[in-house]
N, C-alpha and C positions, 0 to 999 in steps of 0.2 A: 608357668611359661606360656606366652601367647601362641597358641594356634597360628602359622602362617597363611596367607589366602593367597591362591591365584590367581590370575583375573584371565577372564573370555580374552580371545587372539585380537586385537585389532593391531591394526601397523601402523606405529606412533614413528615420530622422527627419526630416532635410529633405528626401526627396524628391529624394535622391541616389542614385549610382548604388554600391552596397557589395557586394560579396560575398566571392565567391571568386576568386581570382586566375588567373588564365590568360594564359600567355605570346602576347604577338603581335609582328609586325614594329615594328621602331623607329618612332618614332611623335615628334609636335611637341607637345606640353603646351602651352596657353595658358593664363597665370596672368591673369584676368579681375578686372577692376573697374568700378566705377563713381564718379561725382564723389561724392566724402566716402563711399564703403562701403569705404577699403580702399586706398586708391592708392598710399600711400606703404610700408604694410605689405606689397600683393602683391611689388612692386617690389624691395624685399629680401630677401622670398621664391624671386625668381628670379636675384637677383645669389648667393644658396645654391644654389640647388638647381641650377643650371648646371655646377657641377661633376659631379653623377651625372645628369641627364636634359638633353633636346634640348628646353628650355624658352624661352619667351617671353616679352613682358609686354602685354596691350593694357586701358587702364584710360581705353577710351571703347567699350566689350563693348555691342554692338548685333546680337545673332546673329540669323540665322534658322536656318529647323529645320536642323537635322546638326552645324551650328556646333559646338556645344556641346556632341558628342561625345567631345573631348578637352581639355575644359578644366577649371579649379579655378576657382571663380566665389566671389570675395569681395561678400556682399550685406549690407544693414543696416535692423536695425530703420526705417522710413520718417520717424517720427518723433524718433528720435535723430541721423538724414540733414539734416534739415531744420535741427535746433538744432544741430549741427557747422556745417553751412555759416551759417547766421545768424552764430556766433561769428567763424566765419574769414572771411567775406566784410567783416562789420562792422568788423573790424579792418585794414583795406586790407592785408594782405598781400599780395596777386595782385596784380604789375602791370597786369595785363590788366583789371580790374575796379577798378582806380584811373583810371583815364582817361575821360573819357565818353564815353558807347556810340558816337555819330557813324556812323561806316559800318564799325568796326571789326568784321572777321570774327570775337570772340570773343562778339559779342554776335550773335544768329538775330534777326532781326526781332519775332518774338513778344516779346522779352527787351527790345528798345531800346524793345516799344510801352509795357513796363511801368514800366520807369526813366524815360526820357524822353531824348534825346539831348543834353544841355549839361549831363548832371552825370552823376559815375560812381556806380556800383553801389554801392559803396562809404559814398562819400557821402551818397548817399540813405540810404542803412540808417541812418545817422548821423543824418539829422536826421528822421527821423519819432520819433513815439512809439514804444515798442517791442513794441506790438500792432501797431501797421499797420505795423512795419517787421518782424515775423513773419507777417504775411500778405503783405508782397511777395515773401518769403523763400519762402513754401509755395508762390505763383505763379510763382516763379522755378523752384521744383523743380518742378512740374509739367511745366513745358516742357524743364527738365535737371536732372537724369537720369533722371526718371521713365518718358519714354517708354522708353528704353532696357532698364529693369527690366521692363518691362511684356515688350519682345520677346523679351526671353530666357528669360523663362517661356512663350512661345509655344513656343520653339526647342525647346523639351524638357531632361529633365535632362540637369546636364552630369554631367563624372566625381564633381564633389564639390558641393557648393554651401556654405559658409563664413561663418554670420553674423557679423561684425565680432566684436559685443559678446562672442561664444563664443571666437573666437580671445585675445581683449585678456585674458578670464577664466581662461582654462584653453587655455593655448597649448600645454603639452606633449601636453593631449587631441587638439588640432586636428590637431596635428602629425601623432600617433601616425594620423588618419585619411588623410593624405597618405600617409603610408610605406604602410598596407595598401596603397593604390590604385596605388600606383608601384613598389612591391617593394623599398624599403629597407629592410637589417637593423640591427637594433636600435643595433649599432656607428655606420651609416652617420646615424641619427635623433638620435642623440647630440652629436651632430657638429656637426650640421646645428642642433639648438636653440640651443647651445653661441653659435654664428653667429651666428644671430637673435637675441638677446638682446647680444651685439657690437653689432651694427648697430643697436637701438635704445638702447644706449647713447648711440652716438654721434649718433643724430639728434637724442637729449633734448636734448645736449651744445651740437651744432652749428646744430638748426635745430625750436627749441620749439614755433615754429607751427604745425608742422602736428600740434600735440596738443593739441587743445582744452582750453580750463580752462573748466570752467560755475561759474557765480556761484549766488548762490542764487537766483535766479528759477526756474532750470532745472523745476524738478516741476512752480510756476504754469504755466510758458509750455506746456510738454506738453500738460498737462492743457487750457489754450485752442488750443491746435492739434490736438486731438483733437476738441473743442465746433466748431471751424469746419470740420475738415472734415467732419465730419456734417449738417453746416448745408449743406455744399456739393454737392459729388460723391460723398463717401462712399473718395473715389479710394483715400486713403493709409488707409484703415482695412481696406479690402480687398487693398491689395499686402502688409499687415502679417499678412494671417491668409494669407494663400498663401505670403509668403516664412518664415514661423514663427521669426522674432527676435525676441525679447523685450529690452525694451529694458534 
């Protein structure tokens, strides 16, 4: 199994940690996400990468500070977070959010006060208009995952930090930023993409849903989920200029 490497602090584009490489003692990699920045992609990033590193997966990533000293952190534009989950939540996919809230652990209190408890998440998104079913959607992220993203920018940089939309665009780039930071040679990167691109083969194949399709609303709806949260707390207009994804 390959040794991971470190690299010396310099602050690369996102406010990652890139440099030079320097060997240290074997080490545990956490492949990091968050709800809709990443989950399914981290996930077969480590069903790879477990062949040459002592990797993991946790894709409910709530650090505090240190945490994040050895992790790969899949993040996402805030507002492309919001319209992924509207499309996937709206399409009852998730057992767990086809049932109504009731006392069910997948729903936090704050979550059933906004659904309401005799009807699921789901359903609801269903039958509102699809403005007020995008602002129960932006009050549902606020309370998940947002706080989450908020702590891990407390926590400090991790080894990498990954916006979605960069990975989905130019995956061979992203890649190429894994391997500096873990010391794989170009053979071993090859390999490895080769794999990843396998594996979302097969998830096209076997399981579409978790690849969102946007209708043409998508630009309108942004565009009023930008109008409201400015209206609001400003919340997602400021995780967007500290996480630097472009949507």
């Amino acid at each position: 199994m390959l040794v991971p490497l470190l690299l010396l602090y310099i602050q690369s584009e996102f406010g990652t940690r890139e440099g030079i490489a320097v060997p240290l003692p074997k080490l545990v990699v956490t492949l990091a996400a968050h709800e809709k920045t990443g989950t399914v992609v981290s996930g077969q990033l480590v069903d790879v990468l477990k062949a040459y590193t002592d990797v993991v997966h946790n894709f409910y990533w709530s650090p505090s500070k240190g945490q994040n000293d050895f992790a790969i952190e899949f993040v996402r534009n805030p507002f492309a977070m919001v319209m992924s989950a509207y499309y996937y939540h709206r399409a009852c996919t998730e057992a767990i959010f086809s049932r109504p809230a009731l006392g069910d652990d997948g729903y936090i209190p704050a979550i059933r006060a906004l659904v309401g408890t005799n009807i699921s998440f789901c359903k609801k998104l269903q039958s509102l208009p699809r403005r007020a079913g995008l602002r129960l959607q932006y009050n549902f992220t606020l309370q998940y995952p947002y706080p989450e993203l908020v702590a891990s920018l407390k926590a400090g940089d991790p080894l990498l930090r990954i916006c979605l939309g960069s990975w989905i665009r130019d995956t061979p780039g992203q890649l190429r930023r894994i391997s500096r930071v873990l010391g794989y040679t170009k053979y071993q990167e090859t390999r490895i993409l080769a794999e990843i691109y396998r594996l979302k083969r097969e998830t096209l194949l076997h399981n579409p849903a978790h690849f969102s399709g946007y209708d043409k609303h998508y630009r309108e709806d942004v565009r009023y989920l930008r109008q409201y949260d400015a209206s609001q707390s400003g919340a997602l207009l400021s995780l967007e200029r500290k996480l630097g994804c472009v949507m």
